[in-house]
C-alpha positions as MATLAB code, in Angstrom:
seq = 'XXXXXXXXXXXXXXXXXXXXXXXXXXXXXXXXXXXXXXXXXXXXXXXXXXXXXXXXXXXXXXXXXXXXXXXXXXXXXXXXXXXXXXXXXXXXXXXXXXXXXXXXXXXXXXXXXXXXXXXXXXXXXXXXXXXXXXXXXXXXXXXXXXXXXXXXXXXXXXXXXXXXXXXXXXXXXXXXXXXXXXXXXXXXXXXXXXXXXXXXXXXXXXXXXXXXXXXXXXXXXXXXXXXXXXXXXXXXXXXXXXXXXXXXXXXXXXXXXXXXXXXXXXXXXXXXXXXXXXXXXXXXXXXXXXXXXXXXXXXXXXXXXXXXXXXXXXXXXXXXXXXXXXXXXXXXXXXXXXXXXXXXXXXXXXXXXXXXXXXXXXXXXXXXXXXXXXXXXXXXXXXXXXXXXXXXXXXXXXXXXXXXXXXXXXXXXXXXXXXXXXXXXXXXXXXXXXXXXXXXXXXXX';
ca = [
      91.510  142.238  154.402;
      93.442  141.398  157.730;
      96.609  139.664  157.293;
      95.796  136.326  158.785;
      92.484  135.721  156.624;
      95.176  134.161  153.528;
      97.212  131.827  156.356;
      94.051  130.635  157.841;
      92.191  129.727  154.771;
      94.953  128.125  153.614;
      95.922  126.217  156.825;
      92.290  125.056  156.986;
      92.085  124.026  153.450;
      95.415  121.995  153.981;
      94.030  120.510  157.305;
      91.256  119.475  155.996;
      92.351  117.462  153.100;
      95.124  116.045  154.532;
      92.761  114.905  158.294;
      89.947  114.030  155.465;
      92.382  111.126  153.690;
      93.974  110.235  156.441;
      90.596  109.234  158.291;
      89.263  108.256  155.302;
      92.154  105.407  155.093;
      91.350  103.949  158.458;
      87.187  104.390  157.722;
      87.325  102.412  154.582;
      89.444   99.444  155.639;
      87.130   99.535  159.100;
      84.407   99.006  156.945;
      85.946   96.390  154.501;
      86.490   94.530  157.409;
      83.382   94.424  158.882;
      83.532   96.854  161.477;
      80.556   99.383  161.952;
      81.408  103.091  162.067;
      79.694  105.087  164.376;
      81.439  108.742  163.386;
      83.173  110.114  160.503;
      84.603  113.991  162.078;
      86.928  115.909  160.132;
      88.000  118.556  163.253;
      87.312  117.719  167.131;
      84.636  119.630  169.053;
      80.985  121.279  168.763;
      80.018  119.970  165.092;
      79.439  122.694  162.508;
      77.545  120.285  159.926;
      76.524  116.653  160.659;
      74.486  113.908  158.525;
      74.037  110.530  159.139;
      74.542  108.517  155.775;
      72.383  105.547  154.910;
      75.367  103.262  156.072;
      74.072  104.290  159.482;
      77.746  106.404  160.122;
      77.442  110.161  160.992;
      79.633  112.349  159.008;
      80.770  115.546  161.012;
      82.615  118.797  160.290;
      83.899  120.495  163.976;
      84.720  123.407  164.932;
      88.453  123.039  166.165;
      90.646  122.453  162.608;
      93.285  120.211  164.237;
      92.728  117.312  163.313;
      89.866  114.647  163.248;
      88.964  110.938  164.210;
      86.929  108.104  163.410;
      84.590  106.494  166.159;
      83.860  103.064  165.881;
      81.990  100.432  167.814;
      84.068   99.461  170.619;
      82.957   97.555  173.418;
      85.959   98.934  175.480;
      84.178  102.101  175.208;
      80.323  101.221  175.099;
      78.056   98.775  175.994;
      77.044   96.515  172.400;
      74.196   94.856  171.759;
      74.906   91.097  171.199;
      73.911   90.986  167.728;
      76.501   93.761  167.165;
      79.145   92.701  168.640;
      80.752   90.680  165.675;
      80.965   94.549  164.093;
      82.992   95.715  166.990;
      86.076   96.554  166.699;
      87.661   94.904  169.823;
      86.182   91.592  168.308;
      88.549   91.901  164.845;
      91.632   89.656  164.865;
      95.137   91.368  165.206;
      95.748   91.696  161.517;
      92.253   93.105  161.056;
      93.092   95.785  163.370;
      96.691   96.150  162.534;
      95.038   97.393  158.843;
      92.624   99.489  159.645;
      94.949  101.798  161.937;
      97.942  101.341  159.349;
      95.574  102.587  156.812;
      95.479  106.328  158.102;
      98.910  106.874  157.272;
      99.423  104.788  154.399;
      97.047  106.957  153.277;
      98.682  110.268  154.055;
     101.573  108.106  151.951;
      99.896  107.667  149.054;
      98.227  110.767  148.799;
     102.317  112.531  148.920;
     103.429  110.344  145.761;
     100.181  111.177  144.245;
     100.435  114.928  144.860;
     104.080  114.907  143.524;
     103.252  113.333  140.587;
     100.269  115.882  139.470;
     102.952  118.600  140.612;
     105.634  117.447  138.241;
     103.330  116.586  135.442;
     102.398  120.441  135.497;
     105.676  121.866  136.076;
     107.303  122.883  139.689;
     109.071  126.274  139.342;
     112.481  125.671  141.455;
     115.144  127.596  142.916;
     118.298  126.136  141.002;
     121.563  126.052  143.722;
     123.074  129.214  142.827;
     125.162  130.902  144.779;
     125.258  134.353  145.255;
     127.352  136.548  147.183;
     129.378  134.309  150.110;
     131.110  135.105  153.020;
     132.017  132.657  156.808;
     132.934  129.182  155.514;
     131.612  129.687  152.311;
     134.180  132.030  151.491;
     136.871  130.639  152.524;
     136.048  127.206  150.817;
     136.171  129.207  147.822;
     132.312  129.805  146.576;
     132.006  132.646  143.951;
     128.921  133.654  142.738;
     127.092  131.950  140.007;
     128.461  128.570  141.600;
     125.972  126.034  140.813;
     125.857  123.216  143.338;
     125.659  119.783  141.817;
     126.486  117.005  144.544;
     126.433  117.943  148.316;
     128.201  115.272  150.536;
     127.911  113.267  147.827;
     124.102  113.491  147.216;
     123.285  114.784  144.031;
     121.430  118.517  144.011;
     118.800  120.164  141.350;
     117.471  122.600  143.283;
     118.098  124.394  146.797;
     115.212  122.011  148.291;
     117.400  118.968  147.307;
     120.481  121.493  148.780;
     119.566  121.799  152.008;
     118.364  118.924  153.705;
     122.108  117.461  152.986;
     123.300  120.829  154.646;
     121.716  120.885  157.530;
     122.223  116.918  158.332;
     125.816  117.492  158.162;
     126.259  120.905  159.801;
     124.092  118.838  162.904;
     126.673  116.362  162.893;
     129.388  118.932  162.682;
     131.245  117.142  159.954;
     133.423  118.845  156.848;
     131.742  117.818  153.782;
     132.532  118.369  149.974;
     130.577  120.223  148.016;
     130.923  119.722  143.820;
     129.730  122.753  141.412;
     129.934  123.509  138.421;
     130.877  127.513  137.701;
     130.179  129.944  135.260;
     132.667  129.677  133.329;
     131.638  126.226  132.928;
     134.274  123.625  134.896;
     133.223  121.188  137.608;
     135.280  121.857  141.314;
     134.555  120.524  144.825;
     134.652  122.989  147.655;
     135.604  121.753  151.327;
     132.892  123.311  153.279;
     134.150  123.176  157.005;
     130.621  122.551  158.507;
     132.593  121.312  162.091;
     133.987  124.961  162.907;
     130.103  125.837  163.175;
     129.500  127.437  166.592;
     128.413  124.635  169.173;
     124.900  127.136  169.718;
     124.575  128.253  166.211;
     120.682  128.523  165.077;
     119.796  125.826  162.994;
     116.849  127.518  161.573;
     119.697  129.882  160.250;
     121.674  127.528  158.344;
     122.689  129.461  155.569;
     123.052  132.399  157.036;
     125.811  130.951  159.396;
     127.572  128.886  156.358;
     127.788  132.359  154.838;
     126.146  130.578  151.688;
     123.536  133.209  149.977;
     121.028  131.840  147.335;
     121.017  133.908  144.157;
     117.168  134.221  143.382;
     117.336  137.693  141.508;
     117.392  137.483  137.695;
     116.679  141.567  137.993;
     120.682  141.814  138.776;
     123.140  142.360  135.979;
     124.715  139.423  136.410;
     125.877  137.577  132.859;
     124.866  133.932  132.620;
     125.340  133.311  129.091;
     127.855  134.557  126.376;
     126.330  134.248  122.645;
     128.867  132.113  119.904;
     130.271  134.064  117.689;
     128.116  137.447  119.445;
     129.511  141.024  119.969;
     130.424  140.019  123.648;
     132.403  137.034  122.572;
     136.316  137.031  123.963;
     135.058  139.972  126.020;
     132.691  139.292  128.682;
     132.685  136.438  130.278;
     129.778  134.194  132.969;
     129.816  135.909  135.908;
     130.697  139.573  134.667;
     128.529  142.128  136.493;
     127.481  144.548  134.159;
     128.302  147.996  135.481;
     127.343  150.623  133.341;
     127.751  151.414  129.285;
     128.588  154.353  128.272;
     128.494  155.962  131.335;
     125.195  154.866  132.007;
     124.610  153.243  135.516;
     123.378  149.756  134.933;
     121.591  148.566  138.047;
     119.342  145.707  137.124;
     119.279  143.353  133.594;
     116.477  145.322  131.985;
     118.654  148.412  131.876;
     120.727  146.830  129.116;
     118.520  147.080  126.547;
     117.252  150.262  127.246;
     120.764  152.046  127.347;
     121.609  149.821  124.208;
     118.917  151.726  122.407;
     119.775  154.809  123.642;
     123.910  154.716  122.844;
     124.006  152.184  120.096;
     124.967  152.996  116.597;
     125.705  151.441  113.337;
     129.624  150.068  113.900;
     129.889  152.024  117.334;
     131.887  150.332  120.007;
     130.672  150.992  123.369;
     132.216  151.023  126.260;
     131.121  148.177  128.682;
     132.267  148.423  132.549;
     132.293  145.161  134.599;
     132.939  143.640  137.738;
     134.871  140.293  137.396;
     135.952  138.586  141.124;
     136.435  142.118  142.409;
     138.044  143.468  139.802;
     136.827  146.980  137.707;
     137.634  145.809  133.645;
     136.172  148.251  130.612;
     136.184  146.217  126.943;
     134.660  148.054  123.115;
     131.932  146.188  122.226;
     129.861  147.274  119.209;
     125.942  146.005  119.624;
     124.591  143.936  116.820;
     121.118  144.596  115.691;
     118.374  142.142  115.494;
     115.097  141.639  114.599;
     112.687  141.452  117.773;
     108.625  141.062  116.654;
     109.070  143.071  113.379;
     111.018  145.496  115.124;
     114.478  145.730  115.148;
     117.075  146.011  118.803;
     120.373  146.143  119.695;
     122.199  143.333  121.571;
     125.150  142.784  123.275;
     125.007  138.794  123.066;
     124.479  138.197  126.305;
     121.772  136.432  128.791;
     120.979  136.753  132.197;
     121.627  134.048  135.218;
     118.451  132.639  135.662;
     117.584  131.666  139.091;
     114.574  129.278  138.578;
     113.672  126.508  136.562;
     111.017  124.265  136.228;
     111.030  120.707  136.651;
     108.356  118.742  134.553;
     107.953  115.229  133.095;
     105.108  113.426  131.303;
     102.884  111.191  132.895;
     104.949  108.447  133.222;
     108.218  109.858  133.790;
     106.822  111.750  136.781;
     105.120  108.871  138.759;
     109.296  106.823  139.011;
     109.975  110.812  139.907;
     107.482  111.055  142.794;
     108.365  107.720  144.028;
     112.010  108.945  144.090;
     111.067  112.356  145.687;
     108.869  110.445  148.613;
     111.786  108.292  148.769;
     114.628  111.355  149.600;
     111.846  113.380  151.904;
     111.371  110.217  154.106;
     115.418  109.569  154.783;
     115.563  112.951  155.224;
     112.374  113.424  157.800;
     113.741  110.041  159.602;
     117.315  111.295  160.241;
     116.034  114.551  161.284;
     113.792  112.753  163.308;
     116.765  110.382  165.091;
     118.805  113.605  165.864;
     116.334  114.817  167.393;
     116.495  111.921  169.843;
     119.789  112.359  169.894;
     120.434  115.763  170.697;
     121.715  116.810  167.962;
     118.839  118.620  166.344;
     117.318  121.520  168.192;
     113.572  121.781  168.596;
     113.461  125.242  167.767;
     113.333  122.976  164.332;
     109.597  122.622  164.617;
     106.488  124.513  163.441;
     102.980  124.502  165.070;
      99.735  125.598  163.020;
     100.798  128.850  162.635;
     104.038  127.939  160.841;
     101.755  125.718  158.858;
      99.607  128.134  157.832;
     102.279  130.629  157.056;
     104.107  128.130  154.730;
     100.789  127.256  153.228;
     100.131  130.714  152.374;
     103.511  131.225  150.947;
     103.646  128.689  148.982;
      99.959  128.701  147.134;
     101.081  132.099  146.333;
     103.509  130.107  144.186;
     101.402  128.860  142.280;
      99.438  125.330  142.245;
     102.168  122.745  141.406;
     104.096  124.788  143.909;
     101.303  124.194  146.577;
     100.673  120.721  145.718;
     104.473  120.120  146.558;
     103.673  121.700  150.133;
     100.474  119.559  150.535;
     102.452  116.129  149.735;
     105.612  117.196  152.036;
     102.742  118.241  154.901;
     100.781  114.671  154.318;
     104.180  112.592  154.560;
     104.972  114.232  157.526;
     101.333  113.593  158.921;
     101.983  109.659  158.020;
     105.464  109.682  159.990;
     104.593  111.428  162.563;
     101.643  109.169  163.237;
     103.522  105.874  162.715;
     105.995  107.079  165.746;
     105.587  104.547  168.517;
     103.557  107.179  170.842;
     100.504  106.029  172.487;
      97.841  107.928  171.192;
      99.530  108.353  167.739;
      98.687  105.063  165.172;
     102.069  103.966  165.842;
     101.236  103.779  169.632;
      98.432  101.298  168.405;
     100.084   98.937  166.382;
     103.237   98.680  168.931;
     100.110   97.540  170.947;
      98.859   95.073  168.427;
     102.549   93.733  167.293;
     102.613   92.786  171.013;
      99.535   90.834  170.716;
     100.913   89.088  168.278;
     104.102   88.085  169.356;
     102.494   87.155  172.795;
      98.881   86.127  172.272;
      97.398   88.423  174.297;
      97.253   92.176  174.490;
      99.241   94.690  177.214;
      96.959   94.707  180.104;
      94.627   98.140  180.748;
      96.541   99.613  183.326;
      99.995   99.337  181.220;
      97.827  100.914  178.414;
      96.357  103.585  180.460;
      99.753  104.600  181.740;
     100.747  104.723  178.052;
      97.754  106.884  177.397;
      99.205  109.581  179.889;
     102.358  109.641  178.602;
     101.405  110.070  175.278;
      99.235  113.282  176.502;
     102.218  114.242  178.350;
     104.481  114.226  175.063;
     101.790  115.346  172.780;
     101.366  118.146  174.574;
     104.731  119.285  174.973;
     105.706  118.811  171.311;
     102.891  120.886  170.499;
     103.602  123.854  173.092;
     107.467  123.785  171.815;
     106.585  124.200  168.519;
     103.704  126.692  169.375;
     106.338  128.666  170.509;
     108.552  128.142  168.052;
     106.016  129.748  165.803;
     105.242  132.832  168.316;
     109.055  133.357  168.730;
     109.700  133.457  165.190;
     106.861  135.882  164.210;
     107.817  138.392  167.015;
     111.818  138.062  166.059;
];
């Protein structure tokens, strides 16, 4: 199968629910307010399927996934016959009309808390804010591996998606921050990571890599995460220690443990158990206990490995106060990215086009479906941002339009509008190439 079937099915499946509630939000307030819907498309172009429900509304699917739109009786835009015109939507009041083009992204809004909250009820498998290996900044503020980060600038972190939005804020604004872990061995430190002796070009879509912070994500390494009480390893080893070899035997990943266990162990035999502890080579005697494994019977050193992921579930009710809270932290996060941006401050080669889309998508259904669910709600909130932006064109463009109207009495005159209209093309249309390219730039580098 060629390698882009996966993104594309997935970028299209995402697409299309996310367009499909997001039109669907402006097509059912149109009609609870009385206005007549003439077309229900989900995509733009030469229609693939079409049907024209007994409410009189065709419902379309086109063939260009990018989006989709609902048509509605306008006389702006057709001639109406008089006895339609109360069903137009030009007729509605302000607040009529304010609603119905809210309700696209509220929507998209509603839809994110209500993806989180089926996520977390079955369990999101997260990255917990390990660190592994550091070097740059990271060093030098002292990170050791196993570090688990706790608060960053004073936001508190589960997981490396709560990590490194906080990051990357800080490194745009060039500012030292503190960053409070907890280590192996157990005690709670802050670490002054120097975030303002960043280069003034670093890439941003490099964060980490310039920090010098690495994420540990391999439970395969021989890394100890957990001493047993009162186990063989006890007042030996120690959180942290990376396993070596036993015996002589090379120990490369966790799973070798065992297996050399079985092969040296011995009733009463101490072993000998090489480590690495903060750069230094140690040897300790430790004799293996044996226990009882599904009616069979292993050795064991006492110790567990330094597991990388975790998963984050609550029941029902729990979750919905945890999706709220979730929406909450992704929309101060997307607006501040958003206002550097503007500023400056935050490079475009920040955004993704449909092909980053529909490489993320692909990645993370692979994941699993809470995992993908998670992707969906981040994707629909920023589909509800992005269209509340004050563009003309975008919904936001709209109501800036009708909240005139308001405050005025009467709306912006055509030409203003249709001036509006080209500038909105105009930055449309280069958001869209940048991030286009952003995508093409990435694949080929």
């Amino acid at each position: 199968m060629p390698d882009f079937i996966s993104p594309l099915f997935w970028y299209i499946l995402t697409i299309g629910i996310l367009v499909t509630v997001h039109e669907w939000g402006h097509f059912a307030v149109a009609r609870r307010c009385g206005v007549r819907v003439l077309r229900f498309s989900v995509g733009f172009g030469r229609a693939l399927y079409s049907r024209i429900g007994k409410d009189g509304t065709e419902y379309r699917l086109a063939l260009i996934p990018f989006g989709g739109y609902v048509k509605m009786l306008d006389e702006r835009e057709q001639e109406v016959p008089p006895e339609l015109q109360p069903f137009a939507f030009n007729r509605q009041s302000v607040g009529k009309r304010f609603a119905i083009v809210a309700a696209g992204p509220l929507a998209n809004l509603i839809l994110c808390i209500g993806l989180l909250w089926a996520a977390l009820i079955l369990g999101v498998p997260e990255l917990r804010a390990l660190i592994g290996p550091s070097t740059g900044l990271a060093q030098q503020a002292g990170f050791q591996t196993g570090d688990e980060l706790v608060a960053v600038d004073a936001k508190p972190v589960q997981a490396w998606n709560d990590a490194l939005p906080a990051l990357a804020l800080a490194a745009m604004d060039r500012r030292p921050i503190d960053v409070q872990v907890t280590t192996l061995a157990g005690s709670a430190e802050i670490r002054r990571l120097a975030l303002d002796r960043l280069p003034e070009d670093y890439p941003q879509d490099k964060l980490l890599q310039e920090i010098g912070l690495t994420p540990f994500f391999s439970e395969a390494l021989p890394i100890i995460g957990q001493v047993q009480k009162n186990g063989p390893a006890e007042g030996a080893l120690q959180p942290g220690d990376r396993i070596t070899a036993i015996e002589g035997v090379k120990i490369a990943q966790f799973g070798d443990i065992p297996k050399t266990l079985a092969e040296k162990a011995g009733d009463g035999r101490n072993l000998r158990v090489e480590v690495l502890r903060e750069g230094a080579a140690l040897a300790f005697l430790i004799a293996p206990t044996e226990v009882p494994v599904d009616g069979k019977k292993v050795w064991r050193l006492g110790v567990g490995s330094l597991n990388a992921v975790k998963t984050v579930q609550y029941p029902p009710l729990q979750a919905l106060p945890a999706a709220f809270s979730r929406t909450y932290d992704m929309t101060r996060d997307s607006l501040a990215v958003i206002k550097r941006l503007l500023t400056g401050a935050a490079s475009v080669d920040n955004l993704s086009g449909p092909i980053g889309i529909a490489r993320a998508a692909d990645s993370q259904a692979s994941w699993g479906i809470s995992t993908f669910l998670g992707f969906l709600a981040a994707i629909s909130l920023a589909l509800c941002i992005m269209n509340l932006l004050p563009i003309p064109l975008l919904d936001g463009g709209h109501l800036l339009y009708f909240a005139y109207e308001w405050a005025t009495g009467k709306a912006p005159a055509e030409s203003a509008q249709a001036i509006g209209q080209y500038i909105g093309i105009f930055l449309l249309a280069g958001l869209l190439g940048i991030a286009i390219f952003n995508d093409f730039f990435r694949i080929i580098s």
